[in-house]
C-alpha positions in Angstrom: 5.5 -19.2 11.9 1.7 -17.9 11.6 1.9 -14.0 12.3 -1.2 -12.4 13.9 -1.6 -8.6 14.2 -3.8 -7.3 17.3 -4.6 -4.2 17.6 -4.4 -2.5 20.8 -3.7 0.7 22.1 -0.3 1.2 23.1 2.3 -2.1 23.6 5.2 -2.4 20.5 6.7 -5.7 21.3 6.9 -8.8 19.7 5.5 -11.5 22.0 5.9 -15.2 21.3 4.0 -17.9 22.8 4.6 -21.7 22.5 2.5 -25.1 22.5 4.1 -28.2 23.2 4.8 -29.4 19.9 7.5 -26.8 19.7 5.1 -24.5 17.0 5.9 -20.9 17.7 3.3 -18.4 16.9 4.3 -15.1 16.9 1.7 -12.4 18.1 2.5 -8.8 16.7 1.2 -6.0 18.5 0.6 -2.8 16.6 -0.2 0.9 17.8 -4.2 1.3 17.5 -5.2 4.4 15.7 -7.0 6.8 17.6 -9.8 8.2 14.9 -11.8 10.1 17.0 -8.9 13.1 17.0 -10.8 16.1 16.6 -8.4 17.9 14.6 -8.9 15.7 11.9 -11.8 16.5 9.1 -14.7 13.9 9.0 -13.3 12.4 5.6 -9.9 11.4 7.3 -11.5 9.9 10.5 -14.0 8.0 7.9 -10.8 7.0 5.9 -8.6 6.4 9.4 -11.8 3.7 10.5 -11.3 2.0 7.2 -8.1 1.2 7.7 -8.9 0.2 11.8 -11.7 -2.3 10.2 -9.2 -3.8 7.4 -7.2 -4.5 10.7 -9.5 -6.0 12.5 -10.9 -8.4 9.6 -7.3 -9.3 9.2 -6.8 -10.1 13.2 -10.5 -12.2 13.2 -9.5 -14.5 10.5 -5.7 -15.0 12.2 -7.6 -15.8 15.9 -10.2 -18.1 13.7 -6.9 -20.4 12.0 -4.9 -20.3 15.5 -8.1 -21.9 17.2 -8.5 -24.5 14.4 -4.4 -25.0 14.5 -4.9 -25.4 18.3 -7.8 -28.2 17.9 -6.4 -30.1 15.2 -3.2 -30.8 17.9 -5.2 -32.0 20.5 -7.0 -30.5 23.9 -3.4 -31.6 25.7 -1.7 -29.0 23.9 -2.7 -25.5 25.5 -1.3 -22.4 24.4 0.3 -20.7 27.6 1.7 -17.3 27.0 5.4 -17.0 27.2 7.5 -14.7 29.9 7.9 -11.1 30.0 12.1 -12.3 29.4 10.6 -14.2 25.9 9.8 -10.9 23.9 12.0 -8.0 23.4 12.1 -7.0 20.1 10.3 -3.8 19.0 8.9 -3.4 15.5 7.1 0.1 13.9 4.1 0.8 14.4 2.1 -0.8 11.6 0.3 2.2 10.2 1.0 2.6 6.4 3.7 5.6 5.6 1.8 7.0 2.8 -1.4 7.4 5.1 0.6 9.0 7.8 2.0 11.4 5.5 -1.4 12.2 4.4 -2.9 13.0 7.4 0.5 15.5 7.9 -0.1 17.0 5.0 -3.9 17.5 5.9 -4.4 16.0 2.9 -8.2 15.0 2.2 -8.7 11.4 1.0 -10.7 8.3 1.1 -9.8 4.9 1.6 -11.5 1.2 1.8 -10.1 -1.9 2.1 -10.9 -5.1 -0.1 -9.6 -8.3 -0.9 -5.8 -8.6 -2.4 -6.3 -7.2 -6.1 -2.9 -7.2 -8.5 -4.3 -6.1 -11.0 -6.5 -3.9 -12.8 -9.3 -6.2 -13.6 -9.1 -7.7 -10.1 -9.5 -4.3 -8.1 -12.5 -2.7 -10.8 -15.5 -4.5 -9.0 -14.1 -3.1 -5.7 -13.7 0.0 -7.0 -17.3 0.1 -8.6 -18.5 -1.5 -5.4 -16.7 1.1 -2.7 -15.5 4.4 -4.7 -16.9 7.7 -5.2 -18.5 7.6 -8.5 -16.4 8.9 -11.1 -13.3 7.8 -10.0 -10.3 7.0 -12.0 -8.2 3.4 -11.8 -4.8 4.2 -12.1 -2.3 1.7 -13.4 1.5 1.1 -12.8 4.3 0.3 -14.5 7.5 -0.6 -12.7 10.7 -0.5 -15.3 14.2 -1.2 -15.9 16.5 0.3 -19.1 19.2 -1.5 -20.5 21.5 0.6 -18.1 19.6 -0.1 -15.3 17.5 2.9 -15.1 14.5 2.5 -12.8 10.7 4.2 -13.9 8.0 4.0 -12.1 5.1 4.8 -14.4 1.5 5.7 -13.1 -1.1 6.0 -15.7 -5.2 5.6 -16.2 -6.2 2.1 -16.8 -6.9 3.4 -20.3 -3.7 4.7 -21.2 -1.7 3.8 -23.6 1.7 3.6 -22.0 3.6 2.6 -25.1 7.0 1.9 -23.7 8.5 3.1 -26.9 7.1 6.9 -26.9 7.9 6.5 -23.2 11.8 5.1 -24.5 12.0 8.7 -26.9 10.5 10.8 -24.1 13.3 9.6 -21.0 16.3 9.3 -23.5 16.0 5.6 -21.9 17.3 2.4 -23.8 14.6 -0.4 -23.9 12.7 -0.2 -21.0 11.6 -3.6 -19.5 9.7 -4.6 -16.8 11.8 -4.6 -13.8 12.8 -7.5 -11.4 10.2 -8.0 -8.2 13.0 -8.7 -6.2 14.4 -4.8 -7.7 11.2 -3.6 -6.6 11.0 -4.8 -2.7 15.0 -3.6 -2.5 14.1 -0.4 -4.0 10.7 0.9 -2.8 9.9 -1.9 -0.8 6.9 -3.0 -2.6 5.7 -6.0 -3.9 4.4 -7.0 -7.3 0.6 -6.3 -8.3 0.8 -3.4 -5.6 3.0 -0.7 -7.3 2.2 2.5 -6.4 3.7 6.4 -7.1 3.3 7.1 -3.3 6.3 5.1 -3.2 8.1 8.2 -3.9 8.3 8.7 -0.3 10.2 5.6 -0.2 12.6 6.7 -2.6 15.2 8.3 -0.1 18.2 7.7 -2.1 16.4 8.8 -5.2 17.1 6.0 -7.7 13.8 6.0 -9.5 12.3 8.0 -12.1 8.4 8.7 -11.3 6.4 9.3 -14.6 3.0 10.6 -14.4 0.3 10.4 -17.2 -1.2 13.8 -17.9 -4.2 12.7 -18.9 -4.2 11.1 -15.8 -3.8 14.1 -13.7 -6.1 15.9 -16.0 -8.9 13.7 -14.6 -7.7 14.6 -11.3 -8.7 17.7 -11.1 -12.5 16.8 -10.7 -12.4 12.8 -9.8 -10.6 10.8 -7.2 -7.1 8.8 -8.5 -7.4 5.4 -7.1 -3.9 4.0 -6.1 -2.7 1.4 -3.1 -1.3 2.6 -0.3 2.2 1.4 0.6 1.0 -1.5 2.7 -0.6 -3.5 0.1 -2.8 -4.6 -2.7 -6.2 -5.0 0.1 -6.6 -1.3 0.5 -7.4 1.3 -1.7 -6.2 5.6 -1.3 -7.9 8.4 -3.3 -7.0 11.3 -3.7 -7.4 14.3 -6.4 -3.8 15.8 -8.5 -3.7 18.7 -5.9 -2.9 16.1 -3.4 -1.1 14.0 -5.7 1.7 16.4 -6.0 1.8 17.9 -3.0 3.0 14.6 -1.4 5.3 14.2 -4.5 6.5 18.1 -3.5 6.9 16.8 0.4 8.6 13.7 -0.8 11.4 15.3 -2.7 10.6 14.3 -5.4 9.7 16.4 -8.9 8.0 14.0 -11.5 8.1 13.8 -15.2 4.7 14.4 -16.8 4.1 12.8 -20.2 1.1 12.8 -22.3 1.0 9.6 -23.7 -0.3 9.3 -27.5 -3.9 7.8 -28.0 -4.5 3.9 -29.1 -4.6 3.5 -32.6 -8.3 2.9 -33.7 
């Protein structure tokens, strides 16, 4: 099945069309975001539009393989849409959780989108390319203890996270990292795009959320880069204020550790 997302304004069904050869494409429709709400501050609406745009490059490039699919096959084989009785399954809108929240909270934050980065050295030219100067990479550790603990760990790039003082600190026995297939079940992520917003996620609490002090030291006058809960092709950031007021709406009290500095 090739999925394509569309936005526009208002229909939440699932519609499926066919071809002859029996290929079934599946065309999602997803709840446009109105960001010309004037109760929201310029910095959200900017952040809001970055988020519409990532949508529509997504939905361009979907059309552009669906009309080479359809000319590979042959001119014989016309897409016809399928009948109101063909579609009936309703999905959520596809607005990311954590930037919903956000906005609830009134929170102020940026956001731009990029391609997929999974890790650190990946997402750093995007970062230097689209991010306020002086803002702060933050990496993230997903991990599993012999008794099957889970820690979610969210440090700067430049931290040393040694899982050993990190072992002392929890009263954890040899913290690993954990399973992907752990991490979708649990926080319903995917690896290379961990992220501590996840906590809102978390509803049946089973994860320990660690945060880096120096990490939210650097937060009180720079940006924290994390993803948002959609993905690894987006970027959120937002200052420690903000940070732990969505922890504090979330439920969810973390465990601040300052890590000790890399050996020389």
């Amino acid at each position: 099945d090739l999925f394509i997302v569309s936005l526009i304004p208002t229909p939440t069904k699932t519609n499926v069309i066919r071809m002859r050869n029996s290929t079934v494409f599946r065309i999602v429709v997803v709840e446009a975001i109105h960001v010309a709400h004037t109760s929201f501050p310029q910095c959200q609406r900017d952040a809001l539009e970055a988020l519409v745009s990532a949508q529509q490059q997504r939905h361009a490039a979907l059309n552009e393989r669906l009309c080479t699919i359809q000319q590979s096959i042959g001119d014989d084989s016309k897409i016809k849409s399928a009948s109101p009785d063909d579609y009936s399954v309703d999905i959520d809108d596809d607005v990311d959780l954590a930037t919903k929240v956000l906005l609830d909270l009134n929170i102020t934050f940026t956001s731009f989108s990029h391609p997929p980065a999974a890790t650190v050295d990946a997402w750093r030219p995007y970062v230097e390319q689209h991010a306020k100067s002086g803002s702060k990479i933050c990496k993230n550790l997903f991990l599993k203890d012999k008794k099957g603990k889970l820690i979610l760990c969210t440090a700067l790039s430049e931290t040393n996270t040694d899982l050993k003082y990190l072992q002392e600190k929890l009263k954890v026995r040899n913290p690993r990292l954990a399973a992907s297939t752990i991490l979708s079940s649990t926080l319903g992520l995917k690896s290379g795009a961990v992220t501590p917003l996840a906590c809102i996620a978390d509803t049946e609490n089973k994860v320990v959320f660690v945060l880096d002090k120096a990490m939210l030291d650097a937060g009180e006058s720079a940006q924290l880069l994390f993803h948002p809960l959609s993905g690894n092709e987006c970027t959120v950031g937002i200052d420690t204020a903000s940070l732990l007021k969505y922890f504090k709406h979330a439920g969810c009290t973390p465990v601040v550790i300052e890590f000790p500095p890399r050996e020389p």
